[in-house]
C-alpha positions as CSV (number, residue, x, y, z in Angstrom):
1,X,35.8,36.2,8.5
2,X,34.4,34.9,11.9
3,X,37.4,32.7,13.5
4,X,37.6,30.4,16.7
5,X,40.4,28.5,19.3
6,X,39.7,25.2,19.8
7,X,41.0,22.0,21.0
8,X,41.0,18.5,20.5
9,X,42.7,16.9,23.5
10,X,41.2,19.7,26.0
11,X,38.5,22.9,25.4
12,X,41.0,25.7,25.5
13,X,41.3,27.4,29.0
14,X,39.1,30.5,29.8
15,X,39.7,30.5,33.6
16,X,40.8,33.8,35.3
17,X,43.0,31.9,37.4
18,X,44.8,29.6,34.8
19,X,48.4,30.4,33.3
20,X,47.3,28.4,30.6
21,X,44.1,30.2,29.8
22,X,46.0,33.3,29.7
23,X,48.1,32.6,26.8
24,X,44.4,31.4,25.1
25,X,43.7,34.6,25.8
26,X,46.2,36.4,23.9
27,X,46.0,34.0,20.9
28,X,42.4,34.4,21.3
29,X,43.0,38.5,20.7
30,X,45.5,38.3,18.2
31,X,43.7,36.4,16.0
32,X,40.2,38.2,16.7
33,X,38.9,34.6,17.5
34,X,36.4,33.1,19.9
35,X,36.8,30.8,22.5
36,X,34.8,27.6,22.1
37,X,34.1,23.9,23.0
38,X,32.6,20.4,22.2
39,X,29.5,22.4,22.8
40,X,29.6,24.9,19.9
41,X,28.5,24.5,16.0
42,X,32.0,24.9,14.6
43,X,30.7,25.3,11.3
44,X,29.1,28.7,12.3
45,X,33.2,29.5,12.1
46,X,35.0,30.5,8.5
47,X,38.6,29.3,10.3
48,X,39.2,27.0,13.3
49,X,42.5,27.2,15.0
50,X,43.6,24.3,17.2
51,X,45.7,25.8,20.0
52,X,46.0,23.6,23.3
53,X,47.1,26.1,25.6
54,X,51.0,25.7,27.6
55,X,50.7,22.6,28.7
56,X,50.7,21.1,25.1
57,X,53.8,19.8,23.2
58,X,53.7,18.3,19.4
59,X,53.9,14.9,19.3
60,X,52.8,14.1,23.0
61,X,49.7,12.8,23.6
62,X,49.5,12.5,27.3
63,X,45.9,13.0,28.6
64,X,45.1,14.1,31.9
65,X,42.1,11.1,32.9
66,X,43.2,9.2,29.7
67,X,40.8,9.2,26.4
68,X,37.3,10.0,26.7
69,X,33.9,10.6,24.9
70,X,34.7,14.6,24.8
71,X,37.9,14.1,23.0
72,X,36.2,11.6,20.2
73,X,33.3,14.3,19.6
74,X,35.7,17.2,19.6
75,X,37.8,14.9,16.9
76,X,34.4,14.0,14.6
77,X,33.3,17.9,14.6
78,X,37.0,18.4,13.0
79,X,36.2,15.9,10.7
80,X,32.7,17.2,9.5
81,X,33.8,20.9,10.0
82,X,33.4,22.8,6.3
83,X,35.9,25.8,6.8
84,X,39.7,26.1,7.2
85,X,41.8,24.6,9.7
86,X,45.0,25.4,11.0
87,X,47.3,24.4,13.7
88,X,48.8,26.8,15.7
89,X,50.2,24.4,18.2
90,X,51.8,21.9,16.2
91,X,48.4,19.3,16.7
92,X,47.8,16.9,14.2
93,X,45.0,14.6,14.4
94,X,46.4,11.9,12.2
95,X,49.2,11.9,14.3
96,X,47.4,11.3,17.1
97,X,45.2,8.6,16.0
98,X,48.3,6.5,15.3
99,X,50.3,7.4,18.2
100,X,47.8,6.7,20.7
101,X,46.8,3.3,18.2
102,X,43.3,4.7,17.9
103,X,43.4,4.1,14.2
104,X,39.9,6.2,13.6
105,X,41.5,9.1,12.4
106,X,44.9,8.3,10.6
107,X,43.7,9.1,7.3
108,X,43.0,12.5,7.9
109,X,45.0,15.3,6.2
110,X,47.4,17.1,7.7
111,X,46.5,20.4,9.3
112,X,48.3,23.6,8.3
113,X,50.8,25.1,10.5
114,X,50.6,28.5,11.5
115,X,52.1,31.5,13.6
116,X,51.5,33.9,15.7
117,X,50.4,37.1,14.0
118,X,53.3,39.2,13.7
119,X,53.5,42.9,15.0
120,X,56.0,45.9,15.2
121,X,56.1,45.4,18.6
122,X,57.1,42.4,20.8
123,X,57.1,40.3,24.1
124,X,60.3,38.6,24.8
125,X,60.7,36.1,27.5
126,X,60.2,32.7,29.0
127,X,56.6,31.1,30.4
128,X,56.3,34.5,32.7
129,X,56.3,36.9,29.8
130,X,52.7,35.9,29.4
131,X,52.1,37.8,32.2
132,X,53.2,41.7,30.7
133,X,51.7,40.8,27.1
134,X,49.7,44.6,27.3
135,X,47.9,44.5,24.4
136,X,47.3,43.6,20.4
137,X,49.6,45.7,19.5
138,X,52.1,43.8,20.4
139,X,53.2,39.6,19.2
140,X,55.0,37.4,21.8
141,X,57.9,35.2,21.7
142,X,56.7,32.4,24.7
143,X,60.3,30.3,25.2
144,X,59.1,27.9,27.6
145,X,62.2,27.0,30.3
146,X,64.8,29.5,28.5
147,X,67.4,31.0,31.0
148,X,68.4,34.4,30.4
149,X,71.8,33.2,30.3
150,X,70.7,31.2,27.6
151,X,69.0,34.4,25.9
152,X,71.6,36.3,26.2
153,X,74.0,33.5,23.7
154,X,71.4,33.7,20.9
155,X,72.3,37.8,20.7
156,X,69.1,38.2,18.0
157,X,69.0,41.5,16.0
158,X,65.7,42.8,17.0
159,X,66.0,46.4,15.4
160,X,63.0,45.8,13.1
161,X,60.8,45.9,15.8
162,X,59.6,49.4,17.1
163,X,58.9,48.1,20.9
164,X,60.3,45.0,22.8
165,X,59.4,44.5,26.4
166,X,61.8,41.4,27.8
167,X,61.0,39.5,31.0
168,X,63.4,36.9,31.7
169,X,65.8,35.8,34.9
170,X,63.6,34.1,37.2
171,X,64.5,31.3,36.1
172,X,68.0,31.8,36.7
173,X,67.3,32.8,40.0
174,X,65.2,29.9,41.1
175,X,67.7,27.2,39.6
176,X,71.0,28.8,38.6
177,X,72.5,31.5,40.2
178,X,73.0,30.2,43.7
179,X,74.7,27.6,42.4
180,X,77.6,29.7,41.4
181,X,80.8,29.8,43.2
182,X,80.2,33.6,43.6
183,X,76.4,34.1,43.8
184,X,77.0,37.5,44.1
185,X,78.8,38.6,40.9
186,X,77.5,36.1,38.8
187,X,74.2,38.1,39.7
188,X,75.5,41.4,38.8
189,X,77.5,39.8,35.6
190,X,74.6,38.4,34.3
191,X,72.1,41.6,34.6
192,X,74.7,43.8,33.8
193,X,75.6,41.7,30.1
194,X,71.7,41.9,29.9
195,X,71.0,45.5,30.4
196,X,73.8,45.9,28.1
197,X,71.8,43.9,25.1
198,X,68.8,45.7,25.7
199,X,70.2,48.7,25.5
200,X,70.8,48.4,21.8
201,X,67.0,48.2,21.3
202,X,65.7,50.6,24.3
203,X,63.6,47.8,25.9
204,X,61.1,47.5,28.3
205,X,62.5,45.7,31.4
206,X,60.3,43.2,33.5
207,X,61.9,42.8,37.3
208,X,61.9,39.7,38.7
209,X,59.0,38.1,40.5
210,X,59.7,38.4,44.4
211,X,60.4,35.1,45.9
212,X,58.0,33.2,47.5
213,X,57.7,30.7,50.6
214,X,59.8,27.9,50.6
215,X,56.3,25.7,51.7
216,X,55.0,26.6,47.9
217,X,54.7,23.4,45.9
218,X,56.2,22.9,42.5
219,X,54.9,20.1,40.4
220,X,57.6,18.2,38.2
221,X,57.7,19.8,35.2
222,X,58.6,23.0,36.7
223,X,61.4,21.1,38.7
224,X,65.1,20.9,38.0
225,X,67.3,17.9,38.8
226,X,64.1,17.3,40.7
227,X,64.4,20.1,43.0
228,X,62.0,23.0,43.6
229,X,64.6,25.2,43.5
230,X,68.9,25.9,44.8
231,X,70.1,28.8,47.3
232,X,68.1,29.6,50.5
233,X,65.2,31.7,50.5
234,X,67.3,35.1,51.7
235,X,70.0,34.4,49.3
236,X,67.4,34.3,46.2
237,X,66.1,37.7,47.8
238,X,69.6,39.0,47.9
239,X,70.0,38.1,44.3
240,X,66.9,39.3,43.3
241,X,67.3,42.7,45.1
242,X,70.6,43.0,43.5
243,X,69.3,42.1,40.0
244,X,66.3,44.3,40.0
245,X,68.4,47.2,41.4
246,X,70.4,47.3,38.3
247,X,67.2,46.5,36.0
248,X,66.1,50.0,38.3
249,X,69.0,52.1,37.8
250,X,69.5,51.1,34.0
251,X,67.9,53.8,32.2
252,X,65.6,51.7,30.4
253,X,61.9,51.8,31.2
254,X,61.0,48.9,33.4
255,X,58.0,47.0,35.1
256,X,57.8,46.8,38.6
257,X,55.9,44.2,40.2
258,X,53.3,46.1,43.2
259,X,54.4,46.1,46.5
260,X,50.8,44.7,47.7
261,X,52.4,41.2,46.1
262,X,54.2,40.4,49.2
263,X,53.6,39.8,52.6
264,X,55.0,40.8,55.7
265,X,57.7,39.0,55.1
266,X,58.6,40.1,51.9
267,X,57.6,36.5,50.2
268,X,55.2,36.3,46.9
269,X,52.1,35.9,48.4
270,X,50.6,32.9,47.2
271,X,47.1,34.5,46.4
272,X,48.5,36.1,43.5
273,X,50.0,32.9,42.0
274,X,48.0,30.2,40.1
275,X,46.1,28.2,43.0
276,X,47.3,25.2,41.4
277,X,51.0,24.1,42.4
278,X,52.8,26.2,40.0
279,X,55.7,29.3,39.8
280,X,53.2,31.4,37.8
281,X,51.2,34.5,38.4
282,X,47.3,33.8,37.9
283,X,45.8,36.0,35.3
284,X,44.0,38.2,37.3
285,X,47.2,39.7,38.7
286,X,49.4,39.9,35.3
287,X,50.3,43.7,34.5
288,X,47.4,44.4,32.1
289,X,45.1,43.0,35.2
290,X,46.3,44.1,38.3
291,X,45.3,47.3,38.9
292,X,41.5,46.9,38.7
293,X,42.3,43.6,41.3
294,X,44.3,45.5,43.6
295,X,41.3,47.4,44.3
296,X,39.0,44.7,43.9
297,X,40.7,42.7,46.6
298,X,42.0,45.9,48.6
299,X,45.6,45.0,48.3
């Protein structure tokens, strides 16, 4: 059964640079699907699966440039498209029609919600745990803006799963742990509760991204209380150094972020983030990547 990703508001991403294209990519793997656009005969597909990419939220319509003639063909190929359709993202086009008061498409049926296929083995994390998904052999659990604090309350039983790889905490340490009256221990309270929880399941442990220059931009949605981030610059690398050192010195198997990520002053350099304003790696540099691009760019 031939299968394909598309989308309706937006082609998916492909680009090697976009944190957005590399979670098409993984849905694009899991399911064995192609990649394709407005351009494509969808009906050359047994299954379409309407996936947006990151950026996309069920029930928000917001369009980057506002409607246009792309969106309306992508929209009429659903409609004369033969095969199955499913929605991975939550998308529904009669939804849409009526909450954008298009009124073209409200009678269409609703489109079939899916999942993720599942696996034995696992990514946990937040937006970043795209970025050490290794292969198909493994599902991921994307939570978009979750705090490892916040993880840490749920306390899921994951013993049915063979292999779980976590990545969580920058988050914490961009918005969060500064903010404490004791920086400090709140760092090593937090890591320490966490390497505790993963020890009941032997994880995989991701380290935290280094920091990077204060000059990086941050666009709103990645904001909180409308500020690119809380601490100085050398406190955040304190905290991180003191967070990853116990991630180190845990026993568990962790990932390690290369040392040709930072420049001479220790910051993130922004060449390996997304070029766009944005806290993310770009594709080229996630774990299953960088080793061919630290040779390709002599890093």
């Amino acid at each position: 059964m031939k299968k394909a990703i598309v989308g309706i508001l937006n082609n998916p991403a492909v680009s090697k640079n976009s944190h957005s294209a590399g979670m098409v990519e993984i849905v694009s793997r899991l399911f064995e699907a192609d990649i394709i656009t407005h351009l494509d005969d969808w009906n050359n597909y047994d299954e379409l699966i309407i996936y947006h990419g990151t950026n996309f939220r069920p029930g928000s319509y917001n369009i980057m440039g506002g409607l246009n003639g792309e969106i309306f063909q992508r929209a009429q190929k659903l409609i004369d498209y033969k095969g199955k359709v499913n929605s991975l993202d939550g998308f529904q086009l009669n939804d849409f029609s009526i909450k954008r008061k298009i009124h073209t498409f409200d009678n269409f049926k609703n489109i079939d919600l899916i999942n993720l296929p599942e696996r034995d083995n696992i990514v946990i994390g937040d937006s970043h745990s795209i970025s050490v998904w290794p292969n198909e052999s493994y599902t991921i659990s994307r939570n978009d803006g979750k705090t490892l604090h916040g993880f840490l309350k749920l306390n899921y039983d994951l013993s049915h799963y063979n292999n779980i790889i976590f990545y969580f905490g920058n988050i914490d340490l961009r918005f969060h742990l500064a903010r404490q009256s004791d920086p400090i221990n709140a760092t090593k309270d937090l890591f320490n509760r966490y390497i505790e929880y993963a020890s009941k399941y032997n994880c995989i442990i991701t380290q935290l991204l280094p920091v990077e220059h204060e000059s990086r931009k941050i666009p709103q949605s990645g904001q909180y209380k409308k500020s690119n981030f809380f601490g100085s610059k050398e406190l955040r690398k304190e905290l991180r150094n003191i967070a990853n050192e116990i991630i180190s010195n845990s026993g568990l198997e962790y990932i390690e972020w290369p040392k040709e990520y930072l420049n001479e002053d220790g910051d993130l350099l922004f060449d390996v983030m997304e070029p766009k304003q944005s806290v993310h790696l770009r594709p080229l540099f996630y774990t299953r990547n960088y080793k061919k691009q630290l040779n390709l760019f002599n890093l």
